[in-house]
C-alpha positions as CSV (number, residue, x, y, z in Angstrom):
1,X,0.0,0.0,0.0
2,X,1.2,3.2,-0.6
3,X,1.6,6.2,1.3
4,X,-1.2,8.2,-0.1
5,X,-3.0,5.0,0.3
6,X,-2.3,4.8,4.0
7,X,-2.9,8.5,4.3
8,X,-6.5,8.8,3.1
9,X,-7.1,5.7,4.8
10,X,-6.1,7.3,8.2
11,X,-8.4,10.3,7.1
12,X,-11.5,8.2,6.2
13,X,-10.9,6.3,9.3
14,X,-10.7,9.4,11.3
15,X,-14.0,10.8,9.8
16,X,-15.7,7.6,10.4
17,X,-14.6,8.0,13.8
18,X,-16.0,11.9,14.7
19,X,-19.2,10.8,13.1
20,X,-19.8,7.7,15.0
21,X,-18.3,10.1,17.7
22,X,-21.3,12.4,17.4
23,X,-23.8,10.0,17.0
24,X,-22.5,8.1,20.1
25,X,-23.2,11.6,21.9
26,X,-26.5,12.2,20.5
27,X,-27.9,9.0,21.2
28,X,-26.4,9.2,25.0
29,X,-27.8,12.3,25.7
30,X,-30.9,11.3,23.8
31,X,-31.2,7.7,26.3
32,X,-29.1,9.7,29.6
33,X,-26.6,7.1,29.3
34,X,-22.6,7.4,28.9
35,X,-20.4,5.5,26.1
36,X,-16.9,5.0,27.1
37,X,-14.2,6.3,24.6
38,X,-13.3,2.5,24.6
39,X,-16.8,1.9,23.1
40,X,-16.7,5.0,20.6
41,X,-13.9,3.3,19.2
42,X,-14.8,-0.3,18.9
43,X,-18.2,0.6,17.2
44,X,-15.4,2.6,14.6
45,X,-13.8,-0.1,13.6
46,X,-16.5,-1.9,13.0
47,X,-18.1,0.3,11.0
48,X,-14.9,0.7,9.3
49,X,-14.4,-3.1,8.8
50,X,-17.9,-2.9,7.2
51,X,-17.3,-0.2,4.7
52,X,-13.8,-2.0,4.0
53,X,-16.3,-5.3,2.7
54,X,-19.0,-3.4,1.6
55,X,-16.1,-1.7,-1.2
56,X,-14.3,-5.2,-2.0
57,X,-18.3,-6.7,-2.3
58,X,-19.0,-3.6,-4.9
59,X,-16.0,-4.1,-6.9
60,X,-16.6,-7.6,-7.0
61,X,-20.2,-7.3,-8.2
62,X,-19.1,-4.6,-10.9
63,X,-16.0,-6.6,-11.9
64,X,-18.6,-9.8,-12.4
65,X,-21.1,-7.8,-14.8
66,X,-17.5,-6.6,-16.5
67,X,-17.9,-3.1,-16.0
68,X,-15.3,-0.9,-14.3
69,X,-17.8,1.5,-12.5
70,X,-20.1,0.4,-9.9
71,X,-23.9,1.0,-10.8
72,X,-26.9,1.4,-7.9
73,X,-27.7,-2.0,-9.1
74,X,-24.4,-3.3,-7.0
75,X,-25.4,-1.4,-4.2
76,X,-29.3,-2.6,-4.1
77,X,-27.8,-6.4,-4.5
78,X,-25.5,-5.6,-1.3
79,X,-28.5,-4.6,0.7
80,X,-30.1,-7.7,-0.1
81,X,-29.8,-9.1,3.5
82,X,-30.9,-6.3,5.4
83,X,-34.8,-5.8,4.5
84,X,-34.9,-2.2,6.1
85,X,-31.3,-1.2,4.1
86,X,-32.8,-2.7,1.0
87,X,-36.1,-0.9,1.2
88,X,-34.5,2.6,1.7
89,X,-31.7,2.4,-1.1
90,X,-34.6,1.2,-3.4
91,X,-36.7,4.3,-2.5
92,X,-34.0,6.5,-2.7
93,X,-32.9,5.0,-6.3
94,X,-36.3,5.6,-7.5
95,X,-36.1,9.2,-6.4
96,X,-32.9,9.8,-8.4
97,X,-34.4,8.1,-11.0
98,X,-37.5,10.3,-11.3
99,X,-34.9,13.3,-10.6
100,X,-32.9,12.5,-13.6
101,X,-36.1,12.2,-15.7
102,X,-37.6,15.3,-14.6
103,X,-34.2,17.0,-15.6
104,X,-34.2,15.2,-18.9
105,X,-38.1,16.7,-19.7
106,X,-37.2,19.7,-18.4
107,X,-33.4,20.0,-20.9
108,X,-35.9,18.3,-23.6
109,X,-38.3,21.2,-23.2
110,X,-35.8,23.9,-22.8
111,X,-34.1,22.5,-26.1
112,X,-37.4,22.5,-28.2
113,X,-37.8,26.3,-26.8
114,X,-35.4,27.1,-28.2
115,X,-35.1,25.6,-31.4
116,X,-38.4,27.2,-32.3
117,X,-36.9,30.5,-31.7
């Protein structure tokens, strides 16, 4: 691995780590209860773990369909075995999809605007 390799993993590992950080604090002052540092940090390496096999799982799907980019496909066939994970990235693809459609009419519209001027 190379340095700039190690580097930005250090950096994403030390976001991952103030946002489980906040959320740790939230939720404790949300339920009165205290998380030790200890804990803070345990639930960041999971969650970094997780992210490290979610990416490998990704490329692996992409890599199988022989494309070199990943597609929201991949990411709905690595929800599969969490029902509630798999239910919100499906709703959230359909937004995006209807998103990128409205944009399309809209361009579409704006285009044949001005064509007829």
């Amino acid at each position: 691995m190379a340095a700039g390799d190690d580097e930005t993993k250090l950096r994403l590992k030390a976001t991952i780590h103030f946002t489980v950080g906040r959320i740790c604090q939230n939720m404790s002052e949300e339920y009165r209860r205290k998380l030790s540092r200890q804990v803070v940090a345990a639930i960041t390496e999971t969650t970094f773990g997780q992210c490290e096999i979610f990416a490998k799982d990704l490329e692996a799907f992409a890599k199988h369909a022989k494309r070199c980019t990943v597609s929201a496909d991949d990411v709905k066939l690595l929800a599969r075995r969490s029902t509630a994970l798999s239910t919100h990235i499906q709703r959230k693809s359909e937004e995006v999809e209807q998103e990128q459609k409205a944009l399309k009419k809209k361009k579409k519209n704006k285009d044949a605007d001005e064509s007829k001027e």
